[in-house]
Residue, then its C-alpha position, 0 to 999 in steps of 0.5 A: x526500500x526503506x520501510x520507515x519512510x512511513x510508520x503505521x497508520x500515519x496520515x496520507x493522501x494519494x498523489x498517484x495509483x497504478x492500474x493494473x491488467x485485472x483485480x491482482x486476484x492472485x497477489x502476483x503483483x503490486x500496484x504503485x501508489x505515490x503518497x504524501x505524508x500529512x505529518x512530515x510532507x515527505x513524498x513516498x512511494x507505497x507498493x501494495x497488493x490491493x487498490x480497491x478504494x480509490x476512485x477518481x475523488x480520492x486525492x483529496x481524502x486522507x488515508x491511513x497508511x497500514x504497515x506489514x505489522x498492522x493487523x488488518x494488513x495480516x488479516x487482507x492477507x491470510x483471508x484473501x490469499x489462500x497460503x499462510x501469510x505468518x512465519x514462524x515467529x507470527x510475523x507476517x511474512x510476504x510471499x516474493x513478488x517481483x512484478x509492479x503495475x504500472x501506467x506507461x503514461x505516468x511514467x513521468x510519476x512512476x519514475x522517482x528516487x522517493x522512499x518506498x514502503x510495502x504495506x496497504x492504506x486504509x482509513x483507521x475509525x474509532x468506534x468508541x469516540 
């Protein structure tokens, strides 16, 4: 893990997106995403808990990527998980997971010694140009 390989909401695209056996309802598990920074080029792995946005067009659109202190990332994570995502400090803490989704087909993808980070990706707007 090397949780500054990205820094919050810096721009990316997606090179590779585990499936996963269902809609990862429970949070057991995080899909395997390999991203590319449009900032520094750097390839990096982003390991996270929801994979709703993309779809077979998506690899040329550029995402943000949503650290574990983003707000939105606390928010995905108090609202869709039933248990309390925040310690005592306020800072999002993550419950254990220990499983990665991946495509045995990609393994070719899937297997690298790029940096990983844990977090989300989403696209940032602003809504007062």
């Amino acid at each position: 893990m090397k949780p500054t390989a990205l820094k919050d909401g810096e721009e990316i695209k997606l090179l590779y997106s585990s499936r996963g056996p269902d809609y990862n309802e429970n949070l057991s598990y995080f899909y395997h995403l390999v991203v590319v920074s449009q900032k520094t080029g750097d390839t990096v792995n982003l390991l996270t808990f929801a994979n709703n946005l993309t779809g077979n067009d998506d690899g040329n659109k550029i995402f943000n990527f949503l650290s574990l202190d983003n707000p939105a990332t606390a928010s995905f994570l108090l609202i869709y998980e039933k248990e309390n995502h925040l310690d005592t400090t306020g800072n999002i803490a993550i419950r254990k997971i220990s499983k990665v989704a991946r495509d045995p087909q990609f393994d070719n993808i899937a297997d690298n010694k790029y940096p990983t980070v844990i977090g989300m990706y989403g696209t940032i707007t602003n809504p007062h140009p």
